[in-house]
N, C-alpha and C positions, 0 to 999 in steps of 0.2 A: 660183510661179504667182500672179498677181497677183486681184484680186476679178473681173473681167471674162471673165478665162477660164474661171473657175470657174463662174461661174455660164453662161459660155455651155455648157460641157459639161453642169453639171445640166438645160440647156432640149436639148440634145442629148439627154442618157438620156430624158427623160421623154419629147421626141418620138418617140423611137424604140421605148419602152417603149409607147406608145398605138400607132404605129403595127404593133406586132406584135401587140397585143391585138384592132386591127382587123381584120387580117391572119387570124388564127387565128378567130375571130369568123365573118367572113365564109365560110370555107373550111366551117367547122363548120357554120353553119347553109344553108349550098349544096345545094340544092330538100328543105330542111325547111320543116315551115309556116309562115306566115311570124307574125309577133309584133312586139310594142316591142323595141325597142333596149336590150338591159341595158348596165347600170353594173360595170366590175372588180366582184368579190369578191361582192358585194349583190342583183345581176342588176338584177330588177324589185322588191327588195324595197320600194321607196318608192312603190310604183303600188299596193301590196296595205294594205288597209284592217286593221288591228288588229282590231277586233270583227265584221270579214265579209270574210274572204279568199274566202268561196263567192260572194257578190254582187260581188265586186272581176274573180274571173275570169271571172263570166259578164258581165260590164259591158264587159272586153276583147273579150268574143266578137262583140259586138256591132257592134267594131269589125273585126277581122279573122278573124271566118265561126268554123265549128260548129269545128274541126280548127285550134289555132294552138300554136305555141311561145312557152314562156313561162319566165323564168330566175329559177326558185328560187333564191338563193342564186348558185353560179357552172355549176352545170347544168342544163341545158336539159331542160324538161318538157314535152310535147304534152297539150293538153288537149283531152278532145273533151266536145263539149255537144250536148244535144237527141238523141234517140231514134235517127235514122236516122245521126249520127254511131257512138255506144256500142256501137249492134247491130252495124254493119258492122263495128268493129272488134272486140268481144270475142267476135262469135257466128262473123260470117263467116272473118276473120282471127284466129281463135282461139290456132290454135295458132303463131303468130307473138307472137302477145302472153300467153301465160301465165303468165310471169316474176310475181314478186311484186315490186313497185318497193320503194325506199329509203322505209324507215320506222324513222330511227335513234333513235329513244324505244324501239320494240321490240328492233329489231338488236341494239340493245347489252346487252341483259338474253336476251334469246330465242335472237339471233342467227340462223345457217341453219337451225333445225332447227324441228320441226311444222308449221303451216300456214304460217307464214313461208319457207316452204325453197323450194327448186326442181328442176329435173329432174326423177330418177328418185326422190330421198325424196320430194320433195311427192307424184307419184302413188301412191306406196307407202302413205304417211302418210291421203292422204285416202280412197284406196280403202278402207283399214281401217276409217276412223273413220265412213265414211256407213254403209257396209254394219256396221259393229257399232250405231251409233246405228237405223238402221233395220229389222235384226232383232233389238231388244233381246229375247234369250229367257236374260239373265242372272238369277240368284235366281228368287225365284216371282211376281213384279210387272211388268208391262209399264209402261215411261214414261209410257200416259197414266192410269193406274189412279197413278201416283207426285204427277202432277199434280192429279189428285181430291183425292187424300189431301192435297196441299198448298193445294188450295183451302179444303178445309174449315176447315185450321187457319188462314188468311187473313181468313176468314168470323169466326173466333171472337174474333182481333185488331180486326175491325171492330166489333163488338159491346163491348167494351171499350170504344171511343169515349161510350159512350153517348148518343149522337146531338148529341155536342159537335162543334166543330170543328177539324181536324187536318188536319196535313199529310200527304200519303201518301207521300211519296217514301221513304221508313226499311221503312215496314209492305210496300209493293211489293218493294221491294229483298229481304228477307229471304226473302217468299216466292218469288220467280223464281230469287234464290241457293241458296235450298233446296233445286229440282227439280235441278238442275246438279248441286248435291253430293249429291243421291242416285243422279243417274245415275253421276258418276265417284269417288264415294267411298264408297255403297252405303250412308249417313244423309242423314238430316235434323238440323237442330240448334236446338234451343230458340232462341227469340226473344231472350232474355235471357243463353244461351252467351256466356260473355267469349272462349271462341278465336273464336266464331261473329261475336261482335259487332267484333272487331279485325281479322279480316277485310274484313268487309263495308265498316269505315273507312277500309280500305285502296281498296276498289272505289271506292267512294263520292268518293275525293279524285280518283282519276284521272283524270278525265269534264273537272271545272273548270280540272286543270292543263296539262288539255291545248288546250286552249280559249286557254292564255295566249300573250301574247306572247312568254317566252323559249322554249316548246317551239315555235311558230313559226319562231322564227330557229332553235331548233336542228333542226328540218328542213332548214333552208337550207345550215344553216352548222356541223355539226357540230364541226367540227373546232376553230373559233374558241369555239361557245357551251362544248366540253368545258373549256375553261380557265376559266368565267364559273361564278359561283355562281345561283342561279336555279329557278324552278319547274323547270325541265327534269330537275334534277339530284331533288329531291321526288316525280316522276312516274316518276323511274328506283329509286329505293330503294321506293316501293310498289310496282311490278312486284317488282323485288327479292325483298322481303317476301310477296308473292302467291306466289310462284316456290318459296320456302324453303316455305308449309306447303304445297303440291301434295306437294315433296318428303318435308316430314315426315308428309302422308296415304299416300303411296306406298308410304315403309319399311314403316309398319305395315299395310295390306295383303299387302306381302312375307316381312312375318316369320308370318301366319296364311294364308296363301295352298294354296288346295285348288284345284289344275287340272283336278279333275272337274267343279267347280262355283264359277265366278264370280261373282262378287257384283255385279259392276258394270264400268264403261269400264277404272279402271285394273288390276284381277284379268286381264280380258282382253287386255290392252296386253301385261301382267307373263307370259303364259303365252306369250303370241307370241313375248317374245323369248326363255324360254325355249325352245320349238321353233326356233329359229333362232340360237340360243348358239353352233353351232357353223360358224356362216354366216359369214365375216369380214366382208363386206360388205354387211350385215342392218342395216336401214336401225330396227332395234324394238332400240334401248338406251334407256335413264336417260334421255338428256338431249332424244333425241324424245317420251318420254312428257313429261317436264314441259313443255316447250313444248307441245304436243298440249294437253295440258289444262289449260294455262294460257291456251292460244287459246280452247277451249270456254268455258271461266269466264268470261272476259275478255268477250268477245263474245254468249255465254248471258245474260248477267245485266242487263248497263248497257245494249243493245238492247231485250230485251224490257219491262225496267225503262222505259225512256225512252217505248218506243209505248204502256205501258200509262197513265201519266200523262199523254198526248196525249190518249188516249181519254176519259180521266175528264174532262181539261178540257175536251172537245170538246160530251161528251154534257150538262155543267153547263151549255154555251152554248146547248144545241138541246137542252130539256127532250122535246120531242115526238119527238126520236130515239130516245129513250131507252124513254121508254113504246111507241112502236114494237116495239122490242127484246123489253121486257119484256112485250106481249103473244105475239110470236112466241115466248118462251121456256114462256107459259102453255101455248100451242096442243101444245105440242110434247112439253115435257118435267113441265109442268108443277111444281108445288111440294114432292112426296112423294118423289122420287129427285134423283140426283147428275147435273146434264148432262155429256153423253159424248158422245166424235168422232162417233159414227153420226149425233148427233143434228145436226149442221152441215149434213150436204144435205137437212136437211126445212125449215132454217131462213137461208131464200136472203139477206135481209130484215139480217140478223144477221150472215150473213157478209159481208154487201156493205159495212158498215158498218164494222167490220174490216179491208177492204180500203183502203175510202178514210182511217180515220184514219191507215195505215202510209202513205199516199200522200200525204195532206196533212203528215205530223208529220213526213218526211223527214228521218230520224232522221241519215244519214248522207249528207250535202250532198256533200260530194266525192267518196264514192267509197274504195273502197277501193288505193293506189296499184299500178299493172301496171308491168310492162318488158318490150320487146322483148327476147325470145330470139337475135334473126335481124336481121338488115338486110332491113328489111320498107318494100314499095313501097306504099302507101295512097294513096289518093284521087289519084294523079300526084304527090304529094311520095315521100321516101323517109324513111325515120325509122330511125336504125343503132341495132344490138345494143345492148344495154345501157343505151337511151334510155326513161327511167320518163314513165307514161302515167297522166291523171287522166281516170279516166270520169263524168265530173260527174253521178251518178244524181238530184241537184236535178234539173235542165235536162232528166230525162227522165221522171220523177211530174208534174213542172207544164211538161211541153211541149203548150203550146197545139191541137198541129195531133194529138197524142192525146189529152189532156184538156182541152175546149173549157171558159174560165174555169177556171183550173187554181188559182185564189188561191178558189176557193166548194169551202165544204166540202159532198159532194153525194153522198151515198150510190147515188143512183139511178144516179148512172153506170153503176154496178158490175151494174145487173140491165135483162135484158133485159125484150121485149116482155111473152113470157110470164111473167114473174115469175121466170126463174132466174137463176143466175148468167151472167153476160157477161163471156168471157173480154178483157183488153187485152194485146197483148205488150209493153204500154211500161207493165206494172206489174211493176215490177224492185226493191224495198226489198231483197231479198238480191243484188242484182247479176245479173249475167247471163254465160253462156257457162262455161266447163272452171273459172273459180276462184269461181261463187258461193258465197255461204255455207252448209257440208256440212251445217251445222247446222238450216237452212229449214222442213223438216219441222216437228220438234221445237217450234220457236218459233213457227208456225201454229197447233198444238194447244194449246199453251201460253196463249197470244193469246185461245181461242175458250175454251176451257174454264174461267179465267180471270176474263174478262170477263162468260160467261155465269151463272158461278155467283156472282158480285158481285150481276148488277141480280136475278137470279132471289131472292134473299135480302133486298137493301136496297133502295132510293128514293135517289138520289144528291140532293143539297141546297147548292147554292149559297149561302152566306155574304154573295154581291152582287147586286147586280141583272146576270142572264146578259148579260143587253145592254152592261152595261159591260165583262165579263171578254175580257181584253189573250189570244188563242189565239198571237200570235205567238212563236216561238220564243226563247228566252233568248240564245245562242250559235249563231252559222253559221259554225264553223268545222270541228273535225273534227267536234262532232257538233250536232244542235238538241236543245233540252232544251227545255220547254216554261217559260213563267214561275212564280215559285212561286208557289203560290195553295192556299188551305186551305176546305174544302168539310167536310160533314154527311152520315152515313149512315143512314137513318131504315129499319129494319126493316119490311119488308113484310107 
């Protein structure tokens, strides 16, 4: 066969080869929503911006409407944006879209089991975990008398500072990691703990590496980034590593383990599945608890970690919020005891402030990712089984047509006429509908207890002129992080 033939069959396979790509293509996206045109293998990975994949898909939205498909990689993602898209589909269509979508940084350490799962473990899984999280009656401490107790030792870390200045992201971390691991490990752990502190630098690395460009592509593209060396593969050995001491907390609760009396989440996990040891189909083994409370950790810690250094940077910016605050904390609680959850509905003023810094600090830009259970009919498109869904909870904290000027950070939104709280249904920082986050509760009290027993104690103190300090977020990918910035605690 001579050169001529040769290459006319090479422009044969390739036309034909495109021409089946289109083919299939077409078919495939036939009355999905519509979107850009992806590329083989890559989709749209060249339309998404490296340091703001969340600005990149609402940029798209802009162009084709609240509801569009969009090709991570080589499959097709529905994204929905702005408030009356996300409700409709996670509240209204709920149970059409329960699934938990492809999140192969966890998959592959996690895989089907704890909050990641679906069907009947996921209901199984999270009905246990809300209703144990919110009848905590394990040992003789309730979770927010755990979070007291870890305020104060927070308190005693700030004072340390001696009105130097520092960074908080280390001293926050430990205290928010601490409630976690007293709820599911039944301690707390010295500041200074080397397991305590190897931990936490486990947490701590996860946040940035996920943030990066190769766990980006290995969302897209698992199967190519698994042969690549790269942050993805760093992000997956600290799960890893997070995963191995859940387990080695676990054994030793199971080897002192008393079912009359639990000490904490995993004592409770551990006696379930004894009650059910004889269940084949008991959805309460080993490898649901670790994932289970590897989700709690994981999402306990670097969430409430993240809104609590939004706030700090928020409150250095707007000094008179702050003193705000701190008088509603005089009026209320004043200086001589510990503030406590009672104390939240006397102090409207304080929560509302709380509310907007988790709405402005929009901790979690994308969303947590869904997938259709069902070949589910929406808005006149059709979206089939097994098609992963971005609820972009950005596009619904700063949708204009519920929060008017959604880029001002505005406390007052949040309170009515009369001075109380004023409910919005398009404040969703836990998501919304059958998969928000079980944990909500818990990280509210957290939030407020927290916060309030910081200004009730210190005077927060800027290092710059507040006018100058940058509140915009560091990362808008999976998560915002705020910029680092180092402030002064000055005792009250």
């Amino acid at each position: 066969m001579d050169c001529a033939s040769s290459l006319i069959l090479c422009l044969i396979g390739i036309s034909s080869a495109i021409l089946i790509y289109v083919w299939k293509l077409v078919n495939e996206r036939a009355n999905m929503p519509p979107g850009p045109f992806p590329l083989p293998v890559v989709g749209n990975l060249l339309q998404m911006k490296h340091s703001g994949m969340a600005q990149s898909l609402q940029e798209l939205s802009k162009k084709y409407g609240p509801v569009y498909t969009v090709y991570l990689g080589p499959k097709p993602v529905v994204v929905l944006c702005g408030y009356d898209a996300v409700k409709e589909a996670l509240e209204d269509h709920g149970e059409a879209f329960t699934g938990r979508g492809a999140s192969p940084i966890f998959d592959n350490v996690i895989q089907d089991f704890g909050f990641s799962s679906n069907g009947e473990r996921w209901k199984q899984i999270r009905r246990f975990s809300v209703m144990t999280l919110k009848n905590f009656g394990m040992g003789k401490r309730s979770i927010e008398e755990m979070i007291q107790e870890e305020a104060e030792f927070l308190v005693k870390e700030l004072r340390k500072t001696n009105e130097s200045p520092f960074d908080d992201t280390h001293i926050f971390t430990n205290a928010v990691s601490n409630v976690i691991c007293s709820v599911v490990f039944g301690k707390r752990f010295e500041y200074e703990d080397k397991e305590f502190v190897k931990l936490l630098n486990m947490m701590t690395s996860i946040i940035p590496l996920l943030n990066s460009l190769a766990v980006q592509l290995y969302f897209m593209i698992p199967k190519i980034m698994d042969c690549l060396p790269g942050a993805h593969k760093r992000a997956i050995r600290c799960l890893e590593g997070l995963t191995e001491f859940v387990e080695m907390r676990a054994n030793i609760n199971l080897e002192t383990l008393d079912p009359s009396s639990p000490r904490d989440f995993i004592d409770s996990f551990l006696i379930k599945m004894e009650q059910e040891k004889t269940n084949p189909a008991s959805e309460f083994h080993m490898k649901n608890l670790l994932a289970t409370v590897v989700g709690l950790f994981f999402a306990g810690t670097e969430t409430i970690t993240t809104t609590l250094r939004h706030g700090v940077l928020l409150l250095l910016k707007y000094p008179d919020i702050e003193e705000k605050i701190h008088q509603e904390i005089q009026q209320v609680v004043g200086q001589n005891r510990t503030p406590a959850l009672s104390d939240r509905a006397k102090m409207p003023y304080t929560d509302a402030v709380i509310h907007e810094i988790q709405r402005f600090g929009d901790v979690l830009p994308l969303g947590i990712p869904h997938t259709a259970t069902q070949d589910a009919h929406f808005r006149g498109f059709t979206i089939p089984k097994g098609t992963d869904l971005l609820p972009m909870l950005s596009t619904v904290l700063r949708d204009s047509t519920q929060f008017p000027n959604p880029e001002e950070f505005k406390p007052e939104r949040f309170l009515s006429d009369s001075g109380g709280i004023k409910k919005n249904q398009a404040f969703v920082p836990f998501s919304t509908g059958k998969r928000s986050c079980p944990g909500e509760g818990m990280a509210r009290m957290e939030l407020f207890l927290f916060l309030t027993t910081i200004l009730q104690k210190f005077h927060l103190k800027s290092v710059t002129d507040p006018k100058k300090l940058d509140i915009r977020p560091q990362f808008s990918n999976f998560a915002n992080s705020p910029v680092d910035f180092e402030f002064c605690v000055i005792p009250r």
